[in-house]
C-alpha positions as CSV (number, residue, x, y, z in Angstrom):
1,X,23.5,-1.8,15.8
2,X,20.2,-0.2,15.8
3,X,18.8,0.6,12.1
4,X,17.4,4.1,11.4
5,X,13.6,4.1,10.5
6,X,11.5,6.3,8.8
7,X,7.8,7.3,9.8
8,X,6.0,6.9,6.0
9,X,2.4,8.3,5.6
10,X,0.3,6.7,3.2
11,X,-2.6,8.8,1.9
12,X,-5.2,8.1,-0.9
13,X,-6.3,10.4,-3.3
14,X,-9.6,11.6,-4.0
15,X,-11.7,10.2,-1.1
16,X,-13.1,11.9,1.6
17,X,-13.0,10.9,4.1
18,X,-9.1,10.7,3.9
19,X,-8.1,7.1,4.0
20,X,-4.8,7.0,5.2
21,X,-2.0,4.7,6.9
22,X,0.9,5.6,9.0
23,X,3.7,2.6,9.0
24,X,7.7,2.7,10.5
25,X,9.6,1.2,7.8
26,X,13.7,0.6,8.1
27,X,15.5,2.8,6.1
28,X,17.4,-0.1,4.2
29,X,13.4,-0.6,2.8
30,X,13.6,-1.1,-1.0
31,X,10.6,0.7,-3.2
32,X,9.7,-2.6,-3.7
33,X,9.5,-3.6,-0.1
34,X,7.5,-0.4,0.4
35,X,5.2,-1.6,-2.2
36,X,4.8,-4.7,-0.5
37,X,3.9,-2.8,3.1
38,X,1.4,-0.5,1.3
39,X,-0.2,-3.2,-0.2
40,X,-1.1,-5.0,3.4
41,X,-1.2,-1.7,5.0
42,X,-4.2,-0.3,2.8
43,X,-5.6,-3.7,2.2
44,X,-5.5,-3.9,-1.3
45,X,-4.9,-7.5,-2.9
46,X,-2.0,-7.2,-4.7
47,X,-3.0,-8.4,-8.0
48,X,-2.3,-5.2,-10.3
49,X,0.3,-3.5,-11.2
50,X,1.7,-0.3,-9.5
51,X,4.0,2.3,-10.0
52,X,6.3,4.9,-8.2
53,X,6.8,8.5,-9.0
54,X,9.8,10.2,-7.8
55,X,10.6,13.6,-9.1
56,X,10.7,12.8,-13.1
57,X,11.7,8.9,-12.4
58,X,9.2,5.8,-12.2
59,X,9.9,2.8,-10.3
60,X,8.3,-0.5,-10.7
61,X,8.6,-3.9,-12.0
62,X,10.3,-4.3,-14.9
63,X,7.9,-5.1,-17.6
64,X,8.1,-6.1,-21.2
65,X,6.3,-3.7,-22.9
66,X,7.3,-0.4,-21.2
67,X,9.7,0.1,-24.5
68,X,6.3,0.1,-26.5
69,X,5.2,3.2,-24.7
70,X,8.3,4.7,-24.5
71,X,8.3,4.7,-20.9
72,X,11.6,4.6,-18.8
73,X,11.3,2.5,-15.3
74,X,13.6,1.6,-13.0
75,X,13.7,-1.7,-11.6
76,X,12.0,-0.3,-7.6
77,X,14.2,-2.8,-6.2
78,X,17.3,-0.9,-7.5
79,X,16.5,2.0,-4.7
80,X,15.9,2.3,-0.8
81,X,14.3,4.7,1.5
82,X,17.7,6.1,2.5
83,X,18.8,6.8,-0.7
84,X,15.9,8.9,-1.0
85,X,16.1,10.5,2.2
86,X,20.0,11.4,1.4
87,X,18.3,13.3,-2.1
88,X,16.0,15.6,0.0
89,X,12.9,13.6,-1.0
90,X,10.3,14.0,1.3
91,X,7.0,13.1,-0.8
92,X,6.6,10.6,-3.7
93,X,3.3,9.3,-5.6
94,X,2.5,5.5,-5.5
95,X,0.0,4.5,-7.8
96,X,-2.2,1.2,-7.7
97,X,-3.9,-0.6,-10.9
98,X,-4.2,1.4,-13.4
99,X,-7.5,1.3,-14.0
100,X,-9.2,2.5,-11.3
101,X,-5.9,4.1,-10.9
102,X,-5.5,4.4,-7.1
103,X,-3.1,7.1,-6.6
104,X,-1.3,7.4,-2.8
105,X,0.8,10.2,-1.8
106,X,3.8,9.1,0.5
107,X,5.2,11.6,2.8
108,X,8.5,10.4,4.8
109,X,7.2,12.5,7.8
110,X,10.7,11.6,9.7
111,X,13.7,9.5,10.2
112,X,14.9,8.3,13.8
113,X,16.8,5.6,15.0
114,X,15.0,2.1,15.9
115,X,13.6,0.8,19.0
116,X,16.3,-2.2,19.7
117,X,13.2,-3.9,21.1
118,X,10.7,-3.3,18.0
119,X,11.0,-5.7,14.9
120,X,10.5,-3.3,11.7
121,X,8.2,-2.8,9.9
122,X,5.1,-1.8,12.0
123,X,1.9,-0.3,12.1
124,X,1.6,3.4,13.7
125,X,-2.2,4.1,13.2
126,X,-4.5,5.0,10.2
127,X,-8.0,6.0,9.4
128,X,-11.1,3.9,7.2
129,X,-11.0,0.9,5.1
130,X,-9.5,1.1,1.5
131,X,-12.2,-0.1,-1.4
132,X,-11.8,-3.2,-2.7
133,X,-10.0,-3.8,-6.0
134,X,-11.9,-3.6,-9.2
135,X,-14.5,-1.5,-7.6
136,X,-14.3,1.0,-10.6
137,X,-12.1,3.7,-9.2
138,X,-13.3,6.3,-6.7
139,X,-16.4,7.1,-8.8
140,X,-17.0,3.3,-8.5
141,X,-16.3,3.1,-4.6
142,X,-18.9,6.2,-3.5
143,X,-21.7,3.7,-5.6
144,X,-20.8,0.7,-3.9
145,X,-20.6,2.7,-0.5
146,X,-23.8,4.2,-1.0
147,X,-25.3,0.4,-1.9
148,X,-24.0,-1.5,0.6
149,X,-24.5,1.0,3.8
150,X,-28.4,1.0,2.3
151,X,-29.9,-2.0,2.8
152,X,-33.0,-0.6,1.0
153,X,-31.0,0.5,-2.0
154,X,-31.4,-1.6,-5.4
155,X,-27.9,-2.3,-5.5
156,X,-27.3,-3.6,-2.1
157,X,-27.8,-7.1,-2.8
158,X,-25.6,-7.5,-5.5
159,X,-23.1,-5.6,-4.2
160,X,-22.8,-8.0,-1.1
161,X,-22.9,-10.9,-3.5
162,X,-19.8,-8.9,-5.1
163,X,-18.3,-8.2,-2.1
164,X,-19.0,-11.5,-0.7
165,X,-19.5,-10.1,2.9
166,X,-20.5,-6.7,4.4
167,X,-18.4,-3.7,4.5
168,X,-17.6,-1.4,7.5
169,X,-16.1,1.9,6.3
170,X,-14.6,2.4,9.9
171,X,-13.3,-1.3,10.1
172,X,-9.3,-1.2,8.7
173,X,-8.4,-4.7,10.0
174,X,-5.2,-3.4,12.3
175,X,-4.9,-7.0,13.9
176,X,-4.7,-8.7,10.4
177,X,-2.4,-5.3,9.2
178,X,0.0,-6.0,12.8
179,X,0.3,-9.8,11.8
180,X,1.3,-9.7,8.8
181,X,3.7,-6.5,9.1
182,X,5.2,-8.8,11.9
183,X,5.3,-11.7,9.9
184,X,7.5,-9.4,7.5
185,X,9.8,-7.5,10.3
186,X,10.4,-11.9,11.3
187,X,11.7,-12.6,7.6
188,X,13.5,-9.2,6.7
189,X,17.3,-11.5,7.1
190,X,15.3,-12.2,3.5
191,X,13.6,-11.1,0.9
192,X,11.0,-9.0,2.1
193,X,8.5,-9.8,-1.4
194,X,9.4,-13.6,-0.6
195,X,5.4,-13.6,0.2
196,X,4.9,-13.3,-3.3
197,X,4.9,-17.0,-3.4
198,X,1.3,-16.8,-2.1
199,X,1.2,-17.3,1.1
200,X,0.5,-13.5,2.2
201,X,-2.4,-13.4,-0.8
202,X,-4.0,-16.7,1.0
203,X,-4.0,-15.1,4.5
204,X,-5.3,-11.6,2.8
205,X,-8.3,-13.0,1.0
């Protein structure tokens, strides 16, 4: 049997140019599963927490003090893509650390069956590299563009000691971003967040 898919664009807010990601993601995909193809799709480092907002409902990770600010969440493992494609939703917010408070809008462009010779989920195509975490936000991220594209600036040698490399704005890893999606579509008989145990972080950083 071949699984239905869905085409998922993955747009960030509030930078321009528009950083974006376009990923084929099965249909059986949990939110949480999403999450954790976002997170090596973008390139972000999976250390804060995030959110999605569908219609009037969050889904995340269950946390303990979400009672405290009397904010309702469902557990994102509780609902897959299909579910949401059999409601009529084509467009959700995902939003990363809130702090800098990366927000992505997700738009299921389409559904179609699978390719019986394609292992799900893969990479389509995107556009620019994602700013690191804990770069302050998008105000943060145009002042650390600006310093580390200027090797004359004032900031440009702390911000490489920050950074702990140079940056290419252009560069989005797609080899890295193909191995680990693959290493994902290899392991789907299981948990797809079974990298949580580390392993995915060490081959990120």
């Amino acid at each position: 049997m071949i699984e239905p898919i869905a085409r998922i664009r993955i747009e960030l807010q509030d930078i321009e140019p528009k950083i974006w990601r376009r990923v084929d993601v099965p249909l059986s995909t949990s939110l949480m599963g999403l999450h954790d193809i976002i997170q090596v799709a973008m390139g972000w480092q999976d250390e804060h927490l995030f959110d999605f907002r569908v219609g009037d409902k969050i889904y995340s990770e269950p946390y303990p003090d979400d009672d405290m600010y009397e904010r309702k969440t469902y557990n994102a493992k509780s609902i897959r893509l299909k579910t949401l494609v059999e409601r009529g939703v084509g467009q959700f917010l995902y939003t990363y650390d809130f702090g800098d408070n990366w927000q992505h809008d997700i738009v299921i462009e389409g559904v179609r069956d699978g390719e019986a010779e394609i292992d799900y989920p893969v990479f389509v195509d995107g556009a620019r590299r994602c700013p690191p975490d804990d770069v302050g936000g998008a105000p943060g991220f145009m002042d650390f563009l600006e310093a580390m594209l200027n090797p004359t600036h004032e900031e440009h040698r702390r911000m490489i000691e920050w950074y702990g490399k140079s940056f290419d704005p252009l560069d989005i890893n797609e080899a890295h971003v193909r191995r680990v999606l693959s290493w994902f579509a290899d392991r789907r008989r299981g948990p797809l967040a079974s990298h949580r145990n580390g392993r995915r972080k060490k081959a990120i950083n």
